[in-house]
C-alpha positions in Angstrom: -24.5 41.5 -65.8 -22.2 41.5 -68.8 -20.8 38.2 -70.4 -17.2 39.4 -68.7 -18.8 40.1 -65.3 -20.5 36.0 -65.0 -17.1 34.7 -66.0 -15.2 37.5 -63.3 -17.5 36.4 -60.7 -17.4 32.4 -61.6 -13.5 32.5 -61.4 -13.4 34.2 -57.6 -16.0 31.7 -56.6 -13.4 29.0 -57.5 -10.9 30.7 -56.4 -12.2 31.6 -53.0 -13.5 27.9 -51.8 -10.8 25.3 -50.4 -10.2 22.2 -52.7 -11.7 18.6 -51.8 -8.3 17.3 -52.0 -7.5 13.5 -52.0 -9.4 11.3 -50.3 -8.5 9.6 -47.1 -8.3 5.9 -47.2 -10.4 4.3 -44.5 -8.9 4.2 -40.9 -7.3 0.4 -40.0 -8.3 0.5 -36.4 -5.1 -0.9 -35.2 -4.8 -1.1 -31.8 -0.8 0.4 -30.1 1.3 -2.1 -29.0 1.3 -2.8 -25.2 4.5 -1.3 -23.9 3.9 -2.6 -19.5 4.2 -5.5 -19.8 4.9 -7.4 -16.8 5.1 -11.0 -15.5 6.0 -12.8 -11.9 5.8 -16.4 -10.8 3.1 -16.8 -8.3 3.1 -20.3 -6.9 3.2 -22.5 -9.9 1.4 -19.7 -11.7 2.5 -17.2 -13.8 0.9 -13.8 -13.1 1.2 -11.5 -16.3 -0.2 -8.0 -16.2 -0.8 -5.3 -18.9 -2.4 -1.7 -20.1 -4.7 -2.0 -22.8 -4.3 0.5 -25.4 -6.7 3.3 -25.6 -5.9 4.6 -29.0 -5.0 2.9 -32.3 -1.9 3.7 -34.2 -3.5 6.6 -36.1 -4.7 8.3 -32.3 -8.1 7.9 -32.8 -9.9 6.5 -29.4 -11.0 2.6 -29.4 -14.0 2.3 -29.8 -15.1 -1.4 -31.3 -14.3 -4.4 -29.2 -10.1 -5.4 -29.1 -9.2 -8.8 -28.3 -5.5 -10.2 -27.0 -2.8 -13.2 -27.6 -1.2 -14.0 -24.8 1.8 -16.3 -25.6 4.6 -18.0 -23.6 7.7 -20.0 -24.6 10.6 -21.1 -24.3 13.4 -18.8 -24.6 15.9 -20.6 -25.9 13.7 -21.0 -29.3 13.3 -18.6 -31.9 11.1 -15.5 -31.0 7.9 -16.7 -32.5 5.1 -15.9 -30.3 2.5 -17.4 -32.9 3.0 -21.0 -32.4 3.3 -20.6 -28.7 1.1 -23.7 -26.7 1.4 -23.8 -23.1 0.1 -20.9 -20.8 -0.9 -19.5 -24.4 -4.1 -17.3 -23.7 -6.6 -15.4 -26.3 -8.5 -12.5 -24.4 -11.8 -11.6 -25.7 -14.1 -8.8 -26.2 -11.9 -6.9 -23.2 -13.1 -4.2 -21.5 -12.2 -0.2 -22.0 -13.5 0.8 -18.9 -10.9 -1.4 -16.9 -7.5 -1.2 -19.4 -5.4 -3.1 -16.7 -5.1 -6.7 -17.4 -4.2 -9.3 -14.7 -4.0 -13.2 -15.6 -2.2 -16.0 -14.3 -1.0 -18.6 -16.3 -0.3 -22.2 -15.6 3.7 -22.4 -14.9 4.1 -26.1 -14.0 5.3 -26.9 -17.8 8.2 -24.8 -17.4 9.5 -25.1 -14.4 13.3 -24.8 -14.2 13.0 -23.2 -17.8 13.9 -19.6 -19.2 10.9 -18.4 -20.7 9.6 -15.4 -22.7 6.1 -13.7 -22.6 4.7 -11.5 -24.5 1.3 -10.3 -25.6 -0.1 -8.8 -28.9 -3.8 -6.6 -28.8 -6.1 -7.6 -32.0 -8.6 -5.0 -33.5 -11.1 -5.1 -36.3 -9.9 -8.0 -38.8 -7.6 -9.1 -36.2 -4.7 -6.2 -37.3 -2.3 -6.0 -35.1 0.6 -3.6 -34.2 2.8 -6.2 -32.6 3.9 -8.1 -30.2 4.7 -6.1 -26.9 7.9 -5.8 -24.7 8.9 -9.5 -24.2 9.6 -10.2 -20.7 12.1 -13.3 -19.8 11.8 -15.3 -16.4 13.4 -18.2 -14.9 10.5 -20.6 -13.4 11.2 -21.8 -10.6 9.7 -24.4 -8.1 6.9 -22.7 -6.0 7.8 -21.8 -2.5 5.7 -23.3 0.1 3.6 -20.2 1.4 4.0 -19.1 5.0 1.7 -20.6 7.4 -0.3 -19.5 10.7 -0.4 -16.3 10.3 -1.2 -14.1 13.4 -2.1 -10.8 13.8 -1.6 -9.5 17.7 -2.1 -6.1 19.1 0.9 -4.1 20.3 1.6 -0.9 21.5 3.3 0.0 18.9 0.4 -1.5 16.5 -0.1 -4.6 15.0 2.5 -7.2 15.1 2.4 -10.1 12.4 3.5 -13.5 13.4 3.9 -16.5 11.0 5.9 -20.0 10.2 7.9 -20.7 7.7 11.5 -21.1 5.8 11.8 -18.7 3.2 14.7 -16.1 2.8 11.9 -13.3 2.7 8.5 -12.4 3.2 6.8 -9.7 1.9 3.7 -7.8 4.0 0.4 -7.0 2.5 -2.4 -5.0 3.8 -6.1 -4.3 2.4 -8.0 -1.6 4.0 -11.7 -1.5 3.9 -13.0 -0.7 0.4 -9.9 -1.6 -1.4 -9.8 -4.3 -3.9 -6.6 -5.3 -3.9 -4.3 -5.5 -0.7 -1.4 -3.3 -1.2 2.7 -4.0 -0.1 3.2 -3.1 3.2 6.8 -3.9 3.5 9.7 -7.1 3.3 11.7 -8.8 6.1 13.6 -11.4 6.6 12.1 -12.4 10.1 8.9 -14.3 10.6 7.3 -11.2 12.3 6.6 -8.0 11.4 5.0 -4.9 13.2 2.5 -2.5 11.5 3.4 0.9 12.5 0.9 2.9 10.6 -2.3 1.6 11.6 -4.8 4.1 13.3 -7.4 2.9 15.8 -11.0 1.4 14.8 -10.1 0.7 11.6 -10.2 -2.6 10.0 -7.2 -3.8 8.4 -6.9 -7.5 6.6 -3.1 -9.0 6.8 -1.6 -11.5 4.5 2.0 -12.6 3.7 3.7 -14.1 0.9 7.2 -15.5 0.6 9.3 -14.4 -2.5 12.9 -14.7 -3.9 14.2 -12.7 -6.5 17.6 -12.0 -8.4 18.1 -11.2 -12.1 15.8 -13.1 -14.2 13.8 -14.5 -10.9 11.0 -12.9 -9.9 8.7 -15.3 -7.7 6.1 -15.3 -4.9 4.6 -18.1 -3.1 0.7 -18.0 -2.6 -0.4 -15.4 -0.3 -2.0 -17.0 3.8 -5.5 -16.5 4.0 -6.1 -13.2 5.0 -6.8 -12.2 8.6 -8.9 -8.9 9.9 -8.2 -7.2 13.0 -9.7 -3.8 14.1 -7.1 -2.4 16.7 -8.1 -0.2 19.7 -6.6 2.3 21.7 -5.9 0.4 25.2 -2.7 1.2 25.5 -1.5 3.8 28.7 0.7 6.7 28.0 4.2 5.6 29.2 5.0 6.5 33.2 6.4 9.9 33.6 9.7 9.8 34.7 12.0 12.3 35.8 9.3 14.2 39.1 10.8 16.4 40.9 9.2 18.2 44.1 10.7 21.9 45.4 9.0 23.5 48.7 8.0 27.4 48.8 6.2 29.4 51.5 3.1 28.4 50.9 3.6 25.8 48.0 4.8 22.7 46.4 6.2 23.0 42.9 6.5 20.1 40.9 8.2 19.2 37.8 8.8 16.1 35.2 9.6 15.4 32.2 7.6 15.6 29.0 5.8 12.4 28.1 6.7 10.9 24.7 3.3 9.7 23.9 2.0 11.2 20.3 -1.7 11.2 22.3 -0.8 12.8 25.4 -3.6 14.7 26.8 -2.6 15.5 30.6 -1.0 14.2 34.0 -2.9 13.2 37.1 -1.4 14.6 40.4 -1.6 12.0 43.3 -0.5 13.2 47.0 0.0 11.3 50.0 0.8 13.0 53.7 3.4 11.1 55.7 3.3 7.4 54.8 -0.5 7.5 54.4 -2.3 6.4 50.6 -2.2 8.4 47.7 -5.2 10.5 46.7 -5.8 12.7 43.4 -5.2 15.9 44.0 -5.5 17.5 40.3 -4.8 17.6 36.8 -2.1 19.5 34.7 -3.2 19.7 30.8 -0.7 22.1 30.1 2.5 20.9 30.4 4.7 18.7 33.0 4.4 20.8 36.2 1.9 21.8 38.9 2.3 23.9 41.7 0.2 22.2 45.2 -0.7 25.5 47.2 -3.2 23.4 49.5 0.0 22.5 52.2 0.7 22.8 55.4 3.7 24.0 56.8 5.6 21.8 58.8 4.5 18.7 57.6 5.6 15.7 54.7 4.1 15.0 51.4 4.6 12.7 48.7 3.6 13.2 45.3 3.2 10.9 42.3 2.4 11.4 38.6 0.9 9.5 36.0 -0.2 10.2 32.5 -3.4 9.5 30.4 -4.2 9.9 26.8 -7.5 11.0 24.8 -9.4 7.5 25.4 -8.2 7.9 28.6 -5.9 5.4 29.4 -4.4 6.1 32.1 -0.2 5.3 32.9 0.9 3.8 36.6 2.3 6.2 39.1 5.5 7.5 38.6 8.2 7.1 41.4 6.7 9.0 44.2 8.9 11.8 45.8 9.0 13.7 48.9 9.1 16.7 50.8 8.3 18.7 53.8 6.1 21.9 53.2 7.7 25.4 54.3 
């Protein structure tokens, strides 16, 4: 190759390949700012929760060990979390695995204060993004938690039953397998009645009193919790509504539909003259039967009840009579 040829080719090799450029500096590992924050008074504690941040300010994944600075203060002071004391926290090497964050800090210095709370996540040389959301609450004095708690079996599920003076109450429930019990519901009433439950399950109960308004948000500590596995032993409700009409031959009754969600059927009970009632038959289908085993000439009475898919069986319904064609 000619002299001209090594310098055409030399050029279109630098020409062709992409340029270093300049060098990246070294990534900070900052972890983001915590955005969730959240805080309650439980008690005489304060419970503070939190997400922990997943990526650092430049969106690369965590991946060395964060720590966190918990800090509470007053908040009539200056916002300077750094010099915080009391309920002051400093998380260590916390876990990625599990980012939420639930601690409770003592609240017995500040009660009948205005306080702020606010946490800030540490990465590698303790760099920080910030502090997160601050999040102001009026401590109060604890509420005395709710006492002799019962859990009864109802027909309509599980009633709750419990002493106690608070202006409301708030319902939690903890299936088996959960780790934490979940809100159920509120009232203002020392009872409450579980609607949802289904049958053979195991359910745990507890209550906790609370009071909230703008810049309150507390809870006294939750009753013990109680298990109960409810069963099905409760009868259909008695059919109401029978109604007997005689045909050559026959006896066609009618009632009305039972309410029951587990309806499965209606026993037929007939009695001739004023003698007892026996079972004559079953009706699965629907609220009538027609009774073609009569005799002409003579009285019958007829009764219903209802049973469900255990069964449990209803009481006989108003009996009726009639006199066979």
């Amino acid at each position: 190759m000619s002299r001209a040829g090594v310098i055409a080719a030399a050029t279109l090799l630098i020409v062709g390949c992409g340029s270093i450029g300049t060098p990246l500096p070294p990534a900070l590992h900052i972890p983001q700012r915590v955005v969730d924050l959240s805080a309650a008074q439980q008690g005489d504690k304060i419970v503070v929760q939190f997400t922990l941040p997943i990526r650092t300010t430049e969106n690369l994944i965590i991946q060395k060990p964060i720590t966190a600075d918990l800090g509470i203060g007053p908040a009539a002071s200056p916002f300077i979390p750094t010099i915080w004391a009391a309920g002051a926290k400093h998380f260590t090497d916390l876990p990625t695995d599990k980012p939420s964050v639930k601690y409770a800090a003592p609240g017995s210095p500040w009660i009948g204060q205005e306080v702020v709370i606010a946490v800030q996540i540490l990465g590698d040389k303790d760099r920080s993004a910030g502090w997160s959301n601050p999040v102001t609450l009026s401590v109060v004095p604890p509420l005395p938690p709710p006492a002799g708690l019962e859990a009864l079996p109802v027909s309509e599920g599980i009633r709750l039953v419990w002493k106690g003076d608070a202006p409301t109450y708030r319902i939690l429930r903890r299936g088996v397998g959960d780790e934490e019990p979940a809100a159920l519901g509120e009232t203002d009433r020392r009872t409450y009645t579980d609607t949802t439950i289904e049958y053979n399950k195991t359910y745990r109960y507890s209550v906790e009193a609370f009071r909230t308004s703008a810049d309150v948000r507390a809870s006294s500590e939750r009753t013990p919790e109680i298990e109960i596995t409810p069963k099905d032993i409760w009868p259909p409700p008695v059919p109401s509504g029978l109604a007997a009409i005689a045909a050559p031959g026959r006896v066609e009754l009618a009632w009305d539909r039972n309410p029951a969600p587990d309806i499965a059927g209606y026993s037929i009970y007939r009695a001739e003259d004023d003698g007892p009632f026996t079972k004559i038959g079953e009706a699965r289908q629907g609220p009538t039967y027609s009774d073609r085993t009569v005799t002409a000439g003579k009285t019958f009475r007829y009764s219903v009840s209802a049973f469900d898919q255990i069964p449990n069986e209803s009481e006989k319904s108003a009996p009726v009579s009639v006199l066979a064609q």
